[in-house]
N, CA, C and O of each residue as an XYZ file, in Angstrom:
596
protein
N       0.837     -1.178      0.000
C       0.000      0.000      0.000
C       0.880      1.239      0.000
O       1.694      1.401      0.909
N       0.765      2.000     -0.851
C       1.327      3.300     -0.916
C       0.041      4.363     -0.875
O      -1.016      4.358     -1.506
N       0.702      5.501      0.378
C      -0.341      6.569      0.363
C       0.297      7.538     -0.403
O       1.442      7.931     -0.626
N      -1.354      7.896     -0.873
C      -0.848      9.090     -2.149
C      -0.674     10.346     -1.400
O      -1.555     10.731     -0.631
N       0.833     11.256     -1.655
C       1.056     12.451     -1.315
C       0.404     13.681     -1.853
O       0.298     14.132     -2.993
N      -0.093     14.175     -0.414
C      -0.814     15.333     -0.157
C      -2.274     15.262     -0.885
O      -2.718     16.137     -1.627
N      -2.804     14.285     -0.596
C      -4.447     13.927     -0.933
C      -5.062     14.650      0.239
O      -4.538     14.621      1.352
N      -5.802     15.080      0.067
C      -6.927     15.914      0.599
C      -8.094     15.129      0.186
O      -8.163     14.346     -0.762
N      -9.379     15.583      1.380
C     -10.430     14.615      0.938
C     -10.991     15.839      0.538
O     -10.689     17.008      0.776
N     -12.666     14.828     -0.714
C     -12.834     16.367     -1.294
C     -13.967     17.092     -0.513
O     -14.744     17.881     -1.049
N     -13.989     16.780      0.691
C     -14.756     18.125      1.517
C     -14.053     17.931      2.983
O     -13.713     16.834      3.425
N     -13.902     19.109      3.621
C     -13.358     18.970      5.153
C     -14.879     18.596      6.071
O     -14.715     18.408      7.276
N     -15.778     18.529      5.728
C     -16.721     18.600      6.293
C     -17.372     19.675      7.871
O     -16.792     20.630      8.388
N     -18.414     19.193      8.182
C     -18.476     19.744      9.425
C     -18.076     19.324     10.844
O     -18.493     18.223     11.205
N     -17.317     20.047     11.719
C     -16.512     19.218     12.712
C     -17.957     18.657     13.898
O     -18.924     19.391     14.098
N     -17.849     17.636     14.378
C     -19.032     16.699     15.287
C     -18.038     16.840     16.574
O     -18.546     17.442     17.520
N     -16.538     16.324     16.781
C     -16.333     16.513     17.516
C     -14.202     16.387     17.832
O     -13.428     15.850     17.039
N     -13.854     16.969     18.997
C     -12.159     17.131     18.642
C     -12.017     16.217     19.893
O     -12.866     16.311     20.779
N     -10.596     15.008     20.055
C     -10.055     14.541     21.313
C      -8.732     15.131     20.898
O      -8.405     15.621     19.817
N      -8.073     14.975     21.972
C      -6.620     15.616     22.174
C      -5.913     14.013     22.911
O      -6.357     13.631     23.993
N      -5.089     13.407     22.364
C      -4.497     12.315     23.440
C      -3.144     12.429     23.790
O      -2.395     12.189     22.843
N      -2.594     12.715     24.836
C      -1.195     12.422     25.398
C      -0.056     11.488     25.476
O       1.159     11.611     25.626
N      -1.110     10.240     25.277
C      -0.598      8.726     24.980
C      -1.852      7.660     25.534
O      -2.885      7.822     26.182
N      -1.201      6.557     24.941
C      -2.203      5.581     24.869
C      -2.837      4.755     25.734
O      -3.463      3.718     25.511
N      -2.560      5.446     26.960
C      -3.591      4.954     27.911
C      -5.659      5.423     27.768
O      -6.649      5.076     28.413
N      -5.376      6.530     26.321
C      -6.737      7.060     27.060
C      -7.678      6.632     25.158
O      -8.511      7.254     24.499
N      -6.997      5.398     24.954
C      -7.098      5.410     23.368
C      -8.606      4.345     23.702
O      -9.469      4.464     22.832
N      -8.943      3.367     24.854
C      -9.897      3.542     25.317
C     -11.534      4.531     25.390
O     -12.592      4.451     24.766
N     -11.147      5.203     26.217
C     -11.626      6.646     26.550
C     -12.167      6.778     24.691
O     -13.339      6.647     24.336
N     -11.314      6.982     23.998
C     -11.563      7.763     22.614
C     -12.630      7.092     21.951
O     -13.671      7.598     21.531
N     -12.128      5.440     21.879
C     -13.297      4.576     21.505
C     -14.496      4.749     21.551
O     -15.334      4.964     20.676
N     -14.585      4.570     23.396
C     -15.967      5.154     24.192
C     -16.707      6.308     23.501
O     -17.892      6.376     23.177
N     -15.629      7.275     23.345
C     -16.154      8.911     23.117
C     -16.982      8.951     21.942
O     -18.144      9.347     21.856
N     -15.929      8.304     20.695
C     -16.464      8.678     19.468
C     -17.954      7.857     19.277
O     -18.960      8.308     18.729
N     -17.804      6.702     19.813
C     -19.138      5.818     19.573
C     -20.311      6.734     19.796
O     -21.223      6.820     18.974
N     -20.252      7.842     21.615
C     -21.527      8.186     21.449
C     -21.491      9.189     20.686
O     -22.547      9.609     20.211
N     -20.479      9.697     20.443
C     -20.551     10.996     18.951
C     -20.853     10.510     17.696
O     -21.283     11.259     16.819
N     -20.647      9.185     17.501
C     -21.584      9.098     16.300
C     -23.354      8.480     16.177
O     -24.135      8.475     15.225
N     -23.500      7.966     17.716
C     -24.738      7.597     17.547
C     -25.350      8.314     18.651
O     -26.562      8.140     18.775
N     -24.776      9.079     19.476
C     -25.555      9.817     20.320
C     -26.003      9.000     22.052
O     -26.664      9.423     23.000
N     -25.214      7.608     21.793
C     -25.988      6.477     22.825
C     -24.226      6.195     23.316
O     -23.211      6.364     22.641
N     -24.361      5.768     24.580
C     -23.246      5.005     25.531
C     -22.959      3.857     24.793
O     -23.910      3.384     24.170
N     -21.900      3.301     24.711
C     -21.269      2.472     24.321
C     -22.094      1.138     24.513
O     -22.850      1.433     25.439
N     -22.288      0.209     24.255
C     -23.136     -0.605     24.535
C     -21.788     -1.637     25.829
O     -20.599     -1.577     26.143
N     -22.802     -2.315     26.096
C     -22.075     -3.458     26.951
C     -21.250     -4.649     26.439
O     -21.893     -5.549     25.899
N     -19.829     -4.789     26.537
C     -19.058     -5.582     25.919
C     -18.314     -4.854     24.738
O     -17.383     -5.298     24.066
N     -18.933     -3.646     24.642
C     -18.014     -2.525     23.415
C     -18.538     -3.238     22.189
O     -17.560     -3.649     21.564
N     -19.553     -3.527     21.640
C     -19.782     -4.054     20.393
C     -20.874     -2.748     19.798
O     -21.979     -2.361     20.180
N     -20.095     -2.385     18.860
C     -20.728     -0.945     18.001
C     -21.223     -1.868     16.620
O     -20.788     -2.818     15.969
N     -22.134     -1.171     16.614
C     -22.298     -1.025     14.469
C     -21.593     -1.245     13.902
O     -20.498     -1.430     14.434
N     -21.707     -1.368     12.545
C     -20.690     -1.295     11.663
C     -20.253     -0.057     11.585
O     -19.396      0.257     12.411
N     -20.523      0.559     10.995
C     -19.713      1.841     10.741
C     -19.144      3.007     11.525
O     -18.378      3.848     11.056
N     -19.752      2.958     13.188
C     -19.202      3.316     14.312
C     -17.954      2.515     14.595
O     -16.893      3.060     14.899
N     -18.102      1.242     14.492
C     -17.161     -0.122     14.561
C     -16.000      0.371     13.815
O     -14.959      0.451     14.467
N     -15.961      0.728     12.543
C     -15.337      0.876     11.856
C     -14.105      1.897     11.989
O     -12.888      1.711     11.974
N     -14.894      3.044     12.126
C     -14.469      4.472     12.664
C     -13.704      4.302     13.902
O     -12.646      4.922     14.006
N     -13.964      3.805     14.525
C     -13.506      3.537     16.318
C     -12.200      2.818     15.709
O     -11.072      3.254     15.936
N     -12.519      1.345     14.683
C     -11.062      0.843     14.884
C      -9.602      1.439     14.047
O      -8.397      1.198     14.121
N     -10.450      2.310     13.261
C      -9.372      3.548     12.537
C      -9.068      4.220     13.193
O      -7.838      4.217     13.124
N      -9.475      5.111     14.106
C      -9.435      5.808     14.689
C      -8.200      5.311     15.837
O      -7.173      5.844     16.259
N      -8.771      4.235     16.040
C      -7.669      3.501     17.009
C      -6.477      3.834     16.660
O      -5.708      4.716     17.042
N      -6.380      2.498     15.390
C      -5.058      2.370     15.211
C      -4.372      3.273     14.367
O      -3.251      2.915     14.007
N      -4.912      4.667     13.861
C      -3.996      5.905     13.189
C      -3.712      6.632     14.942
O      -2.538      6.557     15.305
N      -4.496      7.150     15.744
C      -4.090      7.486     16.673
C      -2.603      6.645     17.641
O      -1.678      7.368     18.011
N      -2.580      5.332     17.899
C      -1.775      4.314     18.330
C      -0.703      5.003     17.237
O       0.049      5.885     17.651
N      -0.647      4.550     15.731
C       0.058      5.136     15.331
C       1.381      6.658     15.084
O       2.513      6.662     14.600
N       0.591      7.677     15.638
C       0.960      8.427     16.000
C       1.307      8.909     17.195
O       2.098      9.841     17.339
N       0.661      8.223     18.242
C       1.522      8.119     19.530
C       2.444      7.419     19.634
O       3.332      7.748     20.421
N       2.537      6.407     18.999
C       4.396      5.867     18.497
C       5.586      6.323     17.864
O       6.781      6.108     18.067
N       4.745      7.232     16.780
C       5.917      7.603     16.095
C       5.887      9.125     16.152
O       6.709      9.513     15.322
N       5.435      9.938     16.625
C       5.262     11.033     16.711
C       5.156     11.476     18.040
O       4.818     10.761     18.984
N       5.547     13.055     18.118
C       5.009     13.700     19.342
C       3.725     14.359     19.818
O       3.345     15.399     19.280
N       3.135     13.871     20.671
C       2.452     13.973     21.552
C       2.365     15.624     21.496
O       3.331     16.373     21.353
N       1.050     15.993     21.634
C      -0.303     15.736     21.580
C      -0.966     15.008     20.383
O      -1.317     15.910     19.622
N      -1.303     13.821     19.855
C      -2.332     13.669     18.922
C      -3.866     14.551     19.448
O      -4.542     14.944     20.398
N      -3.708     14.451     17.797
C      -5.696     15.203     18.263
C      -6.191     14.367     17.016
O      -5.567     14.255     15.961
N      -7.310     13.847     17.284
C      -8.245     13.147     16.507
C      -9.471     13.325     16.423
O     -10.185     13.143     17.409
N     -10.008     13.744     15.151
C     -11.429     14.932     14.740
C     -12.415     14.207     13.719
O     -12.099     13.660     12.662
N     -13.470     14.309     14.188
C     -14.696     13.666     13.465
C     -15.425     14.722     12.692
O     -16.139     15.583     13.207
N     -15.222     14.605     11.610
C     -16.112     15.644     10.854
C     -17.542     14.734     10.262
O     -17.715     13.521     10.386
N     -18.284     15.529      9.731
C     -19.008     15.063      8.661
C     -19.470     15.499      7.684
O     -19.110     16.675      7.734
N     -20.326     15.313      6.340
C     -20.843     16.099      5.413
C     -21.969     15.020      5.392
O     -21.992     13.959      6.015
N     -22.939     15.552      4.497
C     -24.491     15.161      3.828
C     -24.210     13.344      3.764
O     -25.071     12.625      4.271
N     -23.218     12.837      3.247
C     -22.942     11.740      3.250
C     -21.644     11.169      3.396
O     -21.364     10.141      2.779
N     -20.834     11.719      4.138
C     -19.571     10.980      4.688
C     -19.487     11.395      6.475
O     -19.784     12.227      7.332
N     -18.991     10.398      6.266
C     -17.669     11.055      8.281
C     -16.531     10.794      7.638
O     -16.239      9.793      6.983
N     -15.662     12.126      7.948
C     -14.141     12.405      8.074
C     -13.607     12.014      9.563
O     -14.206     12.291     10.603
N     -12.308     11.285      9.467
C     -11.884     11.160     10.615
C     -10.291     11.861     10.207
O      -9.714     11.709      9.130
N      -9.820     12.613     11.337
C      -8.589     13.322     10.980
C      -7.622     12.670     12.313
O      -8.034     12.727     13.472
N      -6.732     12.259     12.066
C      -5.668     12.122     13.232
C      -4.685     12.871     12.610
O      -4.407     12.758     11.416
N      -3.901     13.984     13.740
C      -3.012     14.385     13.661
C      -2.334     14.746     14.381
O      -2.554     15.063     15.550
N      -1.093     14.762     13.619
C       0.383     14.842     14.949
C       1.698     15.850     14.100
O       1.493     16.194     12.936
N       2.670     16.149     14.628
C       3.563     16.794     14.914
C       4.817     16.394     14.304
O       5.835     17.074     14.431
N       4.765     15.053     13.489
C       5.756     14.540     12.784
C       5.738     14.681     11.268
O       5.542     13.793     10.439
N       6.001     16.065     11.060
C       6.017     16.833      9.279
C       6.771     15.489      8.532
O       6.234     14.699      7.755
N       7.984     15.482      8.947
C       8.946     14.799      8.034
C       8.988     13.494      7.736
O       9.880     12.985      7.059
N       7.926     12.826      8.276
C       7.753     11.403      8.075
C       6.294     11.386      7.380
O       5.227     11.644      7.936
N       6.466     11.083      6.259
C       5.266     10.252      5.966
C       4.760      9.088      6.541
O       5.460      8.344      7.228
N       3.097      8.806      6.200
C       2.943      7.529      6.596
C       3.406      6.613      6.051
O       3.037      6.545      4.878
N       4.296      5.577      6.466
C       3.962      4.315      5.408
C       3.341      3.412      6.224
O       3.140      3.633      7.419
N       2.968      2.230      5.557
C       2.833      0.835      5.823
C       3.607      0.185      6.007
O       4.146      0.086      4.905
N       4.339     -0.647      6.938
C       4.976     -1.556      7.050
C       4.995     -3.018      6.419
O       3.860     -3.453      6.219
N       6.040     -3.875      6.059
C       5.567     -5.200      5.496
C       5.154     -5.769      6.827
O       5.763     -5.493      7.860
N       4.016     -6.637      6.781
C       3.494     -7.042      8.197
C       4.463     -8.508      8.333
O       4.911     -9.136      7.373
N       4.606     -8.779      9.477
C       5.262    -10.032      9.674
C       4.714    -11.241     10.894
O       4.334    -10.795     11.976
N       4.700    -12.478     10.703
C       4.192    -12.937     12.043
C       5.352    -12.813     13.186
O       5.193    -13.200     14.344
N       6.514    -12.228     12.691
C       7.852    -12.172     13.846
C       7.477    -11.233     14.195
O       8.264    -11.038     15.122
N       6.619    -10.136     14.188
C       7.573     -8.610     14.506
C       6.040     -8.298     15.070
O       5.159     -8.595     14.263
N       5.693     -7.866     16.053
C       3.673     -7.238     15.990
C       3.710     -6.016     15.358
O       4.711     -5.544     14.819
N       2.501     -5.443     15.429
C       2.299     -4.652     14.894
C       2.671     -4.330     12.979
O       3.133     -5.191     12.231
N       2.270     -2.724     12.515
C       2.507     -2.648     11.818
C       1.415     -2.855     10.752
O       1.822     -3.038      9.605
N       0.179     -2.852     10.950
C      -1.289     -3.342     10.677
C      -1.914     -2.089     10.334
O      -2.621     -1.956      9.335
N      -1.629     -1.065     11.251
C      -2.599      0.048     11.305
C      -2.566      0.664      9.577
O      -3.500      0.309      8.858
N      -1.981      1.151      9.259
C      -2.253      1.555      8.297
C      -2.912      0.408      6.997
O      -3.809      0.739      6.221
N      -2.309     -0.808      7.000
C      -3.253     -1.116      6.126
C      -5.005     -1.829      6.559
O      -5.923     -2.168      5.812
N      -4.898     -1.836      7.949
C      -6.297     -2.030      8.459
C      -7.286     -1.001      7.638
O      -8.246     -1.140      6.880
N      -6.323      0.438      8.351
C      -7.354      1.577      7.974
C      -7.621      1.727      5.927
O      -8.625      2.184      5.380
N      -6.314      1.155      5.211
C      -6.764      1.761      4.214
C      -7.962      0.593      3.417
O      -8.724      1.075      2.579
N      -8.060     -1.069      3.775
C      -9.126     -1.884      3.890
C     -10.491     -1.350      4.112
O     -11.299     -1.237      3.189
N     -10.812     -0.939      5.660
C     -11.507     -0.561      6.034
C     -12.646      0.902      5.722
O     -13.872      0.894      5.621
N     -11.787      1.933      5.640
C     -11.958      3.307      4.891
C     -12.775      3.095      3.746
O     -12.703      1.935      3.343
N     -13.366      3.674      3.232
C     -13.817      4.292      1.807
C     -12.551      4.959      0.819
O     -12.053      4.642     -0.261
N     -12.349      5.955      1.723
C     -10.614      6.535      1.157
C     -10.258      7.017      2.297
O     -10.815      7.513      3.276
N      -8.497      6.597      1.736
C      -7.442      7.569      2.763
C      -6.388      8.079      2.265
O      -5.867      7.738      1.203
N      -5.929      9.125      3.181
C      -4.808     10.183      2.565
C      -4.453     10.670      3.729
O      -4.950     10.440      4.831
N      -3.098     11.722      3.293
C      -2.957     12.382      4.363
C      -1.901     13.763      3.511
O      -1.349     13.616      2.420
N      -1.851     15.028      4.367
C      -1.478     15.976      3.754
C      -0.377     16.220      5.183
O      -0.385     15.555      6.219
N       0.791     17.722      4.738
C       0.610     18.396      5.843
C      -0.034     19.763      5.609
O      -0.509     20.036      4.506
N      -0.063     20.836      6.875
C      -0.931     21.585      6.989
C      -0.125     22.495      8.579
O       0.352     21.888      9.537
N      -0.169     23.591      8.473
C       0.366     24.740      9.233
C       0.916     23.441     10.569
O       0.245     23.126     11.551
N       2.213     22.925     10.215
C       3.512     22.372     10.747
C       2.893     21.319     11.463
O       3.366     21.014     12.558
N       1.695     20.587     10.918
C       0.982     19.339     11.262
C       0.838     18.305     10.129
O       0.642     18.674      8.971
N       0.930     17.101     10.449
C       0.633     15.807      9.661
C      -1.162     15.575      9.877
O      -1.719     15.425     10.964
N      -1.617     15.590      8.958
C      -2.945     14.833      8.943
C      -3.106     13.958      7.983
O      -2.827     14.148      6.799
N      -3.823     12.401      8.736
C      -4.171     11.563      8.538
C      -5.571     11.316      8.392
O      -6.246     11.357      9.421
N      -6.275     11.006      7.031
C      -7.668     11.242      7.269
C      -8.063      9.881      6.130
O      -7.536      9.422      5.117
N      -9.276      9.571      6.943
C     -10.138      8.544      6.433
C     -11.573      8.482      6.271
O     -12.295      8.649      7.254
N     -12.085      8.243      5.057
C     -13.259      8.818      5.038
C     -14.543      7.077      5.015
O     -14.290      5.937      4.627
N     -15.618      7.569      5.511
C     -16.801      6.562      5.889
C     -17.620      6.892      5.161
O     -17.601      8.057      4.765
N     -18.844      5.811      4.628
C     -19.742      6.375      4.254
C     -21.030      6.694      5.156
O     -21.110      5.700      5.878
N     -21.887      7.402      5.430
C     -22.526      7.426      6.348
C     -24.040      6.945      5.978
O     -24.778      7.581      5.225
N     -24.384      5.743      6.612
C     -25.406      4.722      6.301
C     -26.810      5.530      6.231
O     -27.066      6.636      6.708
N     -27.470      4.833      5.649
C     -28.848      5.064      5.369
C     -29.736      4.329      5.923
O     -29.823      3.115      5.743
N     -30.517      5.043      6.687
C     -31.237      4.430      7.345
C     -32.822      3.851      7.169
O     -33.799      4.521      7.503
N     -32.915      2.372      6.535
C     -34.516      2.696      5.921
C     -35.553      2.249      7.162
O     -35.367      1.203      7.784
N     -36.526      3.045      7.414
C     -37.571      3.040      8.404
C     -38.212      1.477      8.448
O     -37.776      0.727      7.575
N     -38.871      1.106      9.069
C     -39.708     -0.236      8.796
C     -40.997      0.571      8.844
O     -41.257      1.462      9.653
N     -41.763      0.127      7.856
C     -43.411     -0.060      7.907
C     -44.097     -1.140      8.662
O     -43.739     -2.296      8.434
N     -45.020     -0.920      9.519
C     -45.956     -1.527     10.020
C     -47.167     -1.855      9.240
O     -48.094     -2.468      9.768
């Protein structure tokens, strides 16, 4: 997987909501957070989300994880949306490194996150932006059909 340089998605959308993380004790916490920011409800019991909350949460994860590894601290990780997507933005403080992907190995852990997220995603990219790296992945945002009685 190669990410394409300085892709921008084609709308920033509207921001839903911003975390700030220090490190990865609170990557938890974020899970929790975003779930009820995208459905408005507490996490359910046992942490089993939707799909596409599901989804978001485990991107979200592992680009954040990501950048608390290789980058400095503060990550901030931002949920936007438009008419029919969620934007998810992780970003950090490490201009000079692009993302890559790693070759995954059963010797070595890790090294997943990025191609989890680019599987998972609709699209991903990442730019920089006033002396920040952003990492962004875009969802589609489901449709919901009513039931008739």
């Amino acid at each position: 997987m190669v990410m394409r340089v300085a892709s921008r998605p084609d709308s920033v959308g509207t921001p839903v909501q911003c975390w700030v993380l220090d490190d990865a004790t609170q990557l938890q916490s974020l899970r929790s957070s975003l779930y009820a920011a995208l459905t408005g409800q507490p996490m359910p019991e046992g942490g089993v989300l939707d799909e596409i909350p599901e989804k978001i949460a485990l991107v979200a994860t592992e680009l954040a994880t990501n950048a608390l590894t290789h980058a400095r601290p503060p990550t901030q990780v931002r949920l936007h949306r438009t008419e029919h997507v969620f934007l998810l933005y992780v970003i950090d403080h490490d201009v000079d490194d692009p993302p890559v992907a790693r070759e995954t190995s059963s010797s070595t852990p890790g090294g997943v996150g990025l191609h989890l997220a680019d599987d998972i995603a609709d699209d991903l990219g990442w730019y920089v932006e006033d002396h920040t790296k952003h990492v962004w992945a875009e969802f589609p945002i489901p449709v919901w059909k009513s039931e008739s009685h």
